[in-house]
C-alpha positions as CSV (number, residue, x, y, z in Angstrom):
1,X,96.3,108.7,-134.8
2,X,100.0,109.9,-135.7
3,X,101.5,113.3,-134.7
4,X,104.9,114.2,-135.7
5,X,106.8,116.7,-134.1
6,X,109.0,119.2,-136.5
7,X,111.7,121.3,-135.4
8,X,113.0,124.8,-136.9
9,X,112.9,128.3,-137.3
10,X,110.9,128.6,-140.2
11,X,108.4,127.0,-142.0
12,X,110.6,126.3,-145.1
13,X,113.2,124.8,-142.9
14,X,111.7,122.4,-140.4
15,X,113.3,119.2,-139.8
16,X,111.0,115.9,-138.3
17,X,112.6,114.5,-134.5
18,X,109.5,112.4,-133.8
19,X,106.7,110.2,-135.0
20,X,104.2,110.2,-132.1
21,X,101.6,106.9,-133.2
22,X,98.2,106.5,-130.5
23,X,96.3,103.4,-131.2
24,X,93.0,102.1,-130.7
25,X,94.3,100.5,-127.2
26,X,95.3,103.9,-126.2
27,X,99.0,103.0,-126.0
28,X,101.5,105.8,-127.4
29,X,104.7,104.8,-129.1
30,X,107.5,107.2,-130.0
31,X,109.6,106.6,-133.0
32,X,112.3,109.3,-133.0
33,X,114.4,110.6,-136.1
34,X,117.4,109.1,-136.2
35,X,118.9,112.1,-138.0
36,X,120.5,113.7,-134.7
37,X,123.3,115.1,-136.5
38,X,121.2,116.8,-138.7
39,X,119.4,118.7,-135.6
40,X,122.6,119.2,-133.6
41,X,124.4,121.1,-136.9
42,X,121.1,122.9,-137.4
43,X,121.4,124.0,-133.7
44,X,124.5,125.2,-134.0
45,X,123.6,127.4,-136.9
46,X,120.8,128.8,-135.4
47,X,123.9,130.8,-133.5
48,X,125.2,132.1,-136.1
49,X,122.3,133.1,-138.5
50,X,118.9,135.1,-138.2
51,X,115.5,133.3,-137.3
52,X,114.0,132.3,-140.9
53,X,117.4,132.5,-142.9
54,X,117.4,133.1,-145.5
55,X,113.6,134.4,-145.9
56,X,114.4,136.8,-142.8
57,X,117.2,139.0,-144.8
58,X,117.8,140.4,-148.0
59,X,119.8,138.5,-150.8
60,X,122.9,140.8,-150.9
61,X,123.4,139.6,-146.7
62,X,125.3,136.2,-147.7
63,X,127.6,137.3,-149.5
64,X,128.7,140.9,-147.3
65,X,128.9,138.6,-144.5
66,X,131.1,136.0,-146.3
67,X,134.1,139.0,-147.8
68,X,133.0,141.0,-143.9
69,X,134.5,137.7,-142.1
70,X,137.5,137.3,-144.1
71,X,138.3,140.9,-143.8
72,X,137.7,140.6,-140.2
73,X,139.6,137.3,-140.0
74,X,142.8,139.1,-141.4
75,X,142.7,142.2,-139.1
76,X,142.9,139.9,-136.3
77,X,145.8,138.4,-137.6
78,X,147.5,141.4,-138.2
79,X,146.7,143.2,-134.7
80,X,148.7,140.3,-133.2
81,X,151.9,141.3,-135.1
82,X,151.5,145.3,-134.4
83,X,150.5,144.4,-131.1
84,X,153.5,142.2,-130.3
85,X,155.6,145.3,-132.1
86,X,153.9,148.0,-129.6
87,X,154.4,145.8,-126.3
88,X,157.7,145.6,-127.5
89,X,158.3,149.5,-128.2
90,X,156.5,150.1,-124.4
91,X,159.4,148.3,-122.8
92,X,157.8,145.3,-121.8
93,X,160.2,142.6,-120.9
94,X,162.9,145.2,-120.5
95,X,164.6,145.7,-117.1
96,X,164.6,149.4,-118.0
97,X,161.2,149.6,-118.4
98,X,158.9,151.3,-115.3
99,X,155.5,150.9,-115.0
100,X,154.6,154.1,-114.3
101,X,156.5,155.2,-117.8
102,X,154.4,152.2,-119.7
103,X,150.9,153.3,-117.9
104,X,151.4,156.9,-118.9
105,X,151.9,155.9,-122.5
106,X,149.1,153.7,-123.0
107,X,146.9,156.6,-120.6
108,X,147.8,159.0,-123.7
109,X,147.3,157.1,-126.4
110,X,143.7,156.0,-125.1
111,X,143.1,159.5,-124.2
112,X,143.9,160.7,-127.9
113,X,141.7,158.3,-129.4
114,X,138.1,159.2,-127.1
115,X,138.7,162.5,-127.8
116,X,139.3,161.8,-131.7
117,X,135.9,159.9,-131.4
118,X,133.9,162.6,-129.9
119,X,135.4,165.1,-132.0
120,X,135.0,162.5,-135.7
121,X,131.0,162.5,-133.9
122,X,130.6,165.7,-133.8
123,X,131.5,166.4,-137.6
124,X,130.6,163.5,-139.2
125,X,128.0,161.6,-137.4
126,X,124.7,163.0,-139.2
127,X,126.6,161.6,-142.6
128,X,127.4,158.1,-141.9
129,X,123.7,156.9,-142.5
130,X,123.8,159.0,-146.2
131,X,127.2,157.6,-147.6
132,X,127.1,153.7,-145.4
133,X,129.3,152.3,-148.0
134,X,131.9,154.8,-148.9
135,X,132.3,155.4,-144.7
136,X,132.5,151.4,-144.2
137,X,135.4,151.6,-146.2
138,X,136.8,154.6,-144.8
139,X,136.6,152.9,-141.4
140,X,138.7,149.8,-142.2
141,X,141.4,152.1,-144.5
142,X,141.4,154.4,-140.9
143,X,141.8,150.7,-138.9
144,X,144.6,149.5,-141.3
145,X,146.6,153.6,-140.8
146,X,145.9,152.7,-137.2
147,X,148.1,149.5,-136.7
148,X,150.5,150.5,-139.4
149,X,151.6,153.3,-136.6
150,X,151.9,150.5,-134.1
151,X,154.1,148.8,-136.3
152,X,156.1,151.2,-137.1
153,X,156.4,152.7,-133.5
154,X,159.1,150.7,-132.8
155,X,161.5,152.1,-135.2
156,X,161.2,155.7,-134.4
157,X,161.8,155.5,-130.2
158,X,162.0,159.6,-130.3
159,X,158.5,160.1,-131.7
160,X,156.7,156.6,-130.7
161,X,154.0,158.4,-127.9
162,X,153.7,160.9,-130.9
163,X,153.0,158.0,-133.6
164,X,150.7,155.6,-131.3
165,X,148.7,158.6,-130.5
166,X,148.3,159.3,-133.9
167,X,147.4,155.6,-134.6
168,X,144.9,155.3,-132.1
169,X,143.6,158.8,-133.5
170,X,142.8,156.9,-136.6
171,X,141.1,154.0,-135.1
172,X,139.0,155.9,-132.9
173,X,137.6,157.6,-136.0
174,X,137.0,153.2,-137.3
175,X,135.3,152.5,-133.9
176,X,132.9,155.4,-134.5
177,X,132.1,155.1,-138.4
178,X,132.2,151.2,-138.9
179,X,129.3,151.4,-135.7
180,X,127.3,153.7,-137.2
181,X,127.7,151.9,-140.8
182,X,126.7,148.8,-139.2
183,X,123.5,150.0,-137.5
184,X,122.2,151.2,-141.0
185,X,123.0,147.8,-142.5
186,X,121.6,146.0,-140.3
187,X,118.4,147.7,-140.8
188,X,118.9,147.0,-144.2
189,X,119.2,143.4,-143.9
190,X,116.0,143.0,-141.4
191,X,113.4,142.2,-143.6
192,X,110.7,140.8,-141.0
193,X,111.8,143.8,-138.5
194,X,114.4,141.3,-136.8
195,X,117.4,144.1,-136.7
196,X,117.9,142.8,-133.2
197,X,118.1,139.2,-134.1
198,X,120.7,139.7,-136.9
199,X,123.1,142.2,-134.6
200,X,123.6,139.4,-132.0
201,X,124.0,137.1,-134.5
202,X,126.6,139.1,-136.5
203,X,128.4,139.9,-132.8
204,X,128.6,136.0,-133.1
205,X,130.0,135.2,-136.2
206,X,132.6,138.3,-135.1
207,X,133.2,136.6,-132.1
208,X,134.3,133.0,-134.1
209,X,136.0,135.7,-136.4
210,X,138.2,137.2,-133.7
211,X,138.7,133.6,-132.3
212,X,140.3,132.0,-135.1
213,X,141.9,135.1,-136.2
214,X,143.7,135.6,-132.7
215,X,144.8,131.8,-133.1
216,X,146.0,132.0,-136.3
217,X,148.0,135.7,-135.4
218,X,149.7,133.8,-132.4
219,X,151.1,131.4,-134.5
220,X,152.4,133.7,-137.2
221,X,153.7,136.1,-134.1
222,X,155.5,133.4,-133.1
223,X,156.8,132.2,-136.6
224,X,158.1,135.6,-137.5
225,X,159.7,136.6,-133.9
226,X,162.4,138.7,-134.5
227,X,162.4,138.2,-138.6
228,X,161.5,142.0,-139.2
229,X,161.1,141.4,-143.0
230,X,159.3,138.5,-142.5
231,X,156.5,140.4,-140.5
232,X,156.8,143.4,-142.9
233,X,155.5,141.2,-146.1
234,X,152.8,139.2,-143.9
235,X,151.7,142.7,-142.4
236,X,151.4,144.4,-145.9
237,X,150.0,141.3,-147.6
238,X,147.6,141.0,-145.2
239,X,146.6,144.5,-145.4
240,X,146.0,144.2,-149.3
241,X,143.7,141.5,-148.6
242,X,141.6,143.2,-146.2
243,X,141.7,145.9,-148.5
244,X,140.0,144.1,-151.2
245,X,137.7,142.3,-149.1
246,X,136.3,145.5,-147.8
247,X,135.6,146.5,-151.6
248,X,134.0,143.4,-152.1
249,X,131.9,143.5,-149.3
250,X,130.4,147.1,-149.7
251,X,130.3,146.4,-153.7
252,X,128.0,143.3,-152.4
253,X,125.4,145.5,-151.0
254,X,121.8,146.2,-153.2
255,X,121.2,149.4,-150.9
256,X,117.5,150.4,-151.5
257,X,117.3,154.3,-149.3
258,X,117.9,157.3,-151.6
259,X,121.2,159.2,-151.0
260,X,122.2,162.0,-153.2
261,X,124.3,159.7,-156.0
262,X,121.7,157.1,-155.7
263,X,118.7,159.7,-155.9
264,X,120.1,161.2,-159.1
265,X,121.2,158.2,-161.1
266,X,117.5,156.6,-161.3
267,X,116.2,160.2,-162.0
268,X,118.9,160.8,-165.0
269,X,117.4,157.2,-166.0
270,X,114.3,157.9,-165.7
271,X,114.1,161.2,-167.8
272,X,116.3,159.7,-170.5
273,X,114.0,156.7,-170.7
274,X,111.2,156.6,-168.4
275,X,112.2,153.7,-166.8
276,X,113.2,153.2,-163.2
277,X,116.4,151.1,-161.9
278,X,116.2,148.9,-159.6
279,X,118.7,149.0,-156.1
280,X,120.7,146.4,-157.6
281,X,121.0,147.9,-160.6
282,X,122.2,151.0,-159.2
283,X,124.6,149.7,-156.6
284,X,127.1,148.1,-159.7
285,X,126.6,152.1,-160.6
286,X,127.7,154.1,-157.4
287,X,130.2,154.9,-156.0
288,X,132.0,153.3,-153.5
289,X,135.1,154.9,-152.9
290,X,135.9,158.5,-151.2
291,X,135.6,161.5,-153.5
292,X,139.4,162.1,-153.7
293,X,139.9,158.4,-154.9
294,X,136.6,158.5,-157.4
295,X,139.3,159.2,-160.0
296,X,140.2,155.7,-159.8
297,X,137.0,154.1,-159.9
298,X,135.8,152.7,-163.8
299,X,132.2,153.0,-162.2
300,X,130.7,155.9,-164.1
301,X,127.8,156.9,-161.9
302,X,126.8,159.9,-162.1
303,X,127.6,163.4,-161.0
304,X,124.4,165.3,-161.4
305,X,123.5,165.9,-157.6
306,X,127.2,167.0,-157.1
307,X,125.8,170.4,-158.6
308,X,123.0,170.8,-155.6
309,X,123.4,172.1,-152.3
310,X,120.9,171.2,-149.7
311,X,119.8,173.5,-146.9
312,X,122.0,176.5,-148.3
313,X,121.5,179.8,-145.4
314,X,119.8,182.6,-146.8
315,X,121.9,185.0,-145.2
316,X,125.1,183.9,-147.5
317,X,123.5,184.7,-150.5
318,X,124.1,188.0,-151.9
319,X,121.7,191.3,-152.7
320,X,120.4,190.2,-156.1
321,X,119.9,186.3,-155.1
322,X,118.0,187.2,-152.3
323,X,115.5,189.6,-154.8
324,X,115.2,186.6,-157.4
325,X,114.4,184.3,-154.4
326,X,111.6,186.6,-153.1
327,X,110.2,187.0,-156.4
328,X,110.2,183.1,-157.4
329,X,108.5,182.5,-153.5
330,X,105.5,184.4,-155.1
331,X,105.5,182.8,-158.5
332,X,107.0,179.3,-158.8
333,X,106.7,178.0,-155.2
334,X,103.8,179.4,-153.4
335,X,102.7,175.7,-152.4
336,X,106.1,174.1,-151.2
337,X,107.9,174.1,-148.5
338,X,111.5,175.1,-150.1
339,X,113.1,177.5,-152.5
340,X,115.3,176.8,-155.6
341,X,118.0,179.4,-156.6
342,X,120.5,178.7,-159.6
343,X,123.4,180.5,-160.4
344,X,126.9,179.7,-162.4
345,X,125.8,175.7,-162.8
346,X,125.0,175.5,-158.9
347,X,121.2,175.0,-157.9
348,X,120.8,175.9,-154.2
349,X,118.2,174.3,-151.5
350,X,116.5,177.2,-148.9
351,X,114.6,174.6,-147.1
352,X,111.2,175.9,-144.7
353,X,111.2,175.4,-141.3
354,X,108.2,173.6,-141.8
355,X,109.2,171.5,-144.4
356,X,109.1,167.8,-143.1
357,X,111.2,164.7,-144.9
358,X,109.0,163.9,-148.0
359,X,109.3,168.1,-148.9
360,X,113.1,167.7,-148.7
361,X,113.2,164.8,-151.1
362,X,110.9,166.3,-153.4
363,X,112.9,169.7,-153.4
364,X,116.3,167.6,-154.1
365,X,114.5,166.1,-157.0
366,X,113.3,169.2,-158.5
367,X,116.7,170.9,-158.0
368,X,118.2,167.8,-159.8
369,X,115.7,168.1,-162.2
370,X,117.0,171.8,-162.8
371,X,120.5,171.3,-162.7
372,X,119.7,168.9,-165.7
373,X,117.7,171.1,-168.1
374,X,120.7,174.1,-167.1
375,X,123.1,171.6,-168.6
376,X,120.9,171.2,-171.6
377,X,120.6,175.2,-172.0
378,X,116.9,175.0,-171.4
379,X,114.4,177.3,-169.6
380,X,114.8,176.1,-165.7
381,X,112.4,177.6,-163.8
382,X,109.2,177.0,-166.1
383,X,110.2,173.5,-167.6
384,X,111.4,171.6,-163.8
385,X,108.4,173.2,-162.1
386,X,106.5,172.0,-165.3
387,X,107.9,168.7,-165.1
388,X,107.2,168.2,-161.2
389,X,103.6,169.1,-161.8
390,X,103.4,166.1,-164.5
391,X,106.0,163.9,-163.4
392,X,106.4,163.8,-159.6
393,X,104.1,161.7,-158.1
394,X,104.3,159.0,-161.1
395,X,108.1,158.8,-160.3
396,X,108.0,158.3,-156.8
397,X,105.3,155.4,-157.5
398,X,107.7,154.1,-160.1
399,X,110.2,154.2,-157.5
400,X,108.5,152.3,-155.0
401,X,107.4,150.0,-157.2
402,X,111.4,149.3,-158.1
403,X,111.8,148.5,-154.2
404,X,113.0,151.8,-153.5
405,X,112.0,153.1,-150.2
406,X,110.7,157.1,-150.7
407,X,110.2,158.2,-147.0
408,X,113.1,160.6,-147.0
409,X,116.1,161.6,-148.7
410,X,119.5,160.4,-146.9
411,X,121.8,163.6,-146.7
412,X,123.4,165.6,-144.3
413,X,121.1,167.4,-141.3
414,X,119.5,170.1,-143.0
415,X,120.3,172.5,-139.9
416,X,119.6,176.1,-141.8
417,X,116.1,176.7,-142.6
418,X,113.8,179.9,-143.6
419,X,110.4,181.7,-142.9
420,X,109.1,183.4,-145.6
421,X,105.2,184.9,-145.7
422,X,104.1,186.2,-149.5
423,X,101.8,189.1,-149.7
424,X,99.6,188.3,-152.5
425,X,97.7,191.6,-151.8
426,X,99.0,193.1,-155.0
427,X,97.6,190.4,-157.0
428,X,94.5,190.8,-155.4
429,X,94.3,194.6,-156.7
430,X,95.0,193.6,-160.1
């Protein structure tokens, strides 16, 4: 009899260590592999990737992780230099210097940057999960402001609490977003429900990251002491390459929840040909890049859900809105949970309080779904409710068929909602 003894994480990537061989005598022999390299590289892997890679993750995690290193790689490198340039604007190594002067600058400039975290929480925390790739970029654009001000501190002696504080104002609002960015990736990425699994194992390749990083930003501190223009260009080059490895990164990602953009670029698709788009297909479509730089993006996406506004209070609508709303509550939308008002090109949301996740998507595709026949100079009301009736439910199949996931719509927290109870009395009589 012969057992051999396999060793591995998966069962596509098992590697043999033994031939176990019992014969007829009852004598065992052990014949082990003599590929020991071969299992000590694979255990030192294991560190640094998920259990199963790469059956455990989506396709798009390679290569995010690859340009997410190197971007991470350089801002370690470039935190030595504005580091060394912040110690040096603090006093340290000065005889003039006190302690108590250094501690109280330091004290401030922490203090600015927990209270910019709270306050960056408070006002932008429920969108970080809707727009993960615009706000990962936003984070590391926030990170690079950040040491630029510790750079520059040292030039400007008069105003250098003022510009550290401001620096570690913008980092603060990077410790906050890139967190919450992460979180949603890494769901993402977890395809066997191993989200914990692939967080320590991203904290690990961070770690080698910041490792090598704070090596390699030693040496160049030390290479460019005192050779201002020397740090300058490694600084700004530096900068431009984390810049673009950011952009890589996030342009990497095949992102398959519905956000606004996302939501109405398959449904433009779809109603033009009656085909849906797969998540990769959209993601070379989106955009990436904040609103006030979409002007330099060639992506065209696609601006229809720019003309919706989700969760709109009824109380700031005026006199006649409010009539045409009460009337369509007791025509168009007696079964769901929402209300659709258009005026001037705008289609507003009045969600129920008792509408629940899947009403919210389905009353941000029908408002999309109006928006589009207004541009078309159509009939709104009649035609999108018409269309919903018909279309709705093979859409949404069409769209989890494409890999798209349809529990709920990614926005902003829908936080004002409405009551409203139809008497159908009337009708009755009639």
């Amino acid at each position: 009899m012969v057992i051999e003894e396999w060793n591995g994480t998966s069962s596509t990537k098992l590697t043999k260590t033994a031939t176990i061989t019992v014969n007829s005598h009852s004598s065992i022999s052990i014949q082990r592999s003599s590929n020991a390299l071969a299992h000590i590289s694979q255990r030192i892997l294991q560190a640094f990737v998920p259990e199963g890679f790469p059956s455990s993750v989506t396709p798009d995690y390679i290569p995010f992780q690859v340009w997410d290193s190197l971007q991470g790689l350089s801002t370690y490198v470039r935190m030595m230099l504005s580091t060394q340039a912040l110690l040096s604007a603090i006093g340290v190594g000065e005889k003039s210097a006190t302690v108590i002067g250094a501690t109280f600058q330091w004290f401030l400039r922490d203090l600015t940057g927990m209270l910019g975290g709270v306050l960056f929480t408070c006002y932008q925390g429920s969108n970080l999960d809707s727009n993960a790739k615009m706000w990962r970029l936003v984070a590391d654009l926030m990170n690079d402001l950040g040491m630029l001000m510790d750079l520059v501190s040292p030039l400007f002696p008069s105003a250098f609490v003022f510009i550290v504080c401001i620096g570690s104002l913008s980092r603060s609002f990077t410790g906050v977003a890139s967190g919450a960015t992460r979180a949603a990736l890494t769901q993402h990425f977890a395809l066997e429900n191993n989200a914990a699994d692939i967080a320590a194992k991203e904290g690990s390749q961070e770690t080698l990251a910041t490792m090598i990083g704070m090596a390699l930003g030693m040496l160049l501190a030390r290479i460019t002491i005192g050779h201002s223009f020397a740090i300058w260009i490694s600084f700004l080059s530096l900068t431009m390459f984390h810049m673009y490895a950011n952009y890589k990164a996030v342009c990497c990602l095949s992102l398959n929840t519905l956000n606004c953009e996302r939501c109405s670029i398959v449904l433009s698709h779809f109603l033009k040909t009656g085909l849906v788009l797969s998540p990769k297909q959209v993601s070379s479509m989106e955009h990436v890049l904040p609103l006030w730089m979409s002007s330099w993006s060639l992506k065209g996406g696609d601006s229809l859900y720019k003309q919706v506004h989700l969760g709109v209070r009824v109380s700031s609508l005026d006199s006649l809105a409010m009539v045409s709303l009460l009337q369509s509550a007791g025509s168009h939308y007696k079964k769901e949970k929402y209300l659709l008002q258009q005026k001037r090109g705008i289609v507003r949301i009045i969600t129920h309080k008792d509408s629940t996740a899947a009403d919210i998507l389905q009353s941000f595709i029908h408002a999309l779904v109006m928006a589009k026949l207004d541009d078309q100079d159509r009939s709104m009301s009649s035609e999108s409710q018409s269309w919903m009736d018909k279309h709705y439910e093979v859409f949404v199949l069409k769209l989890q068929s494409s890999g798209w996931k349809t529990e709920r719509l990614l926005s902003s927290s829908v936080v004002w909602r409405a009551n409203w109870l139809v008497d159908y009395s009337d009708d009755k009589h009639d």
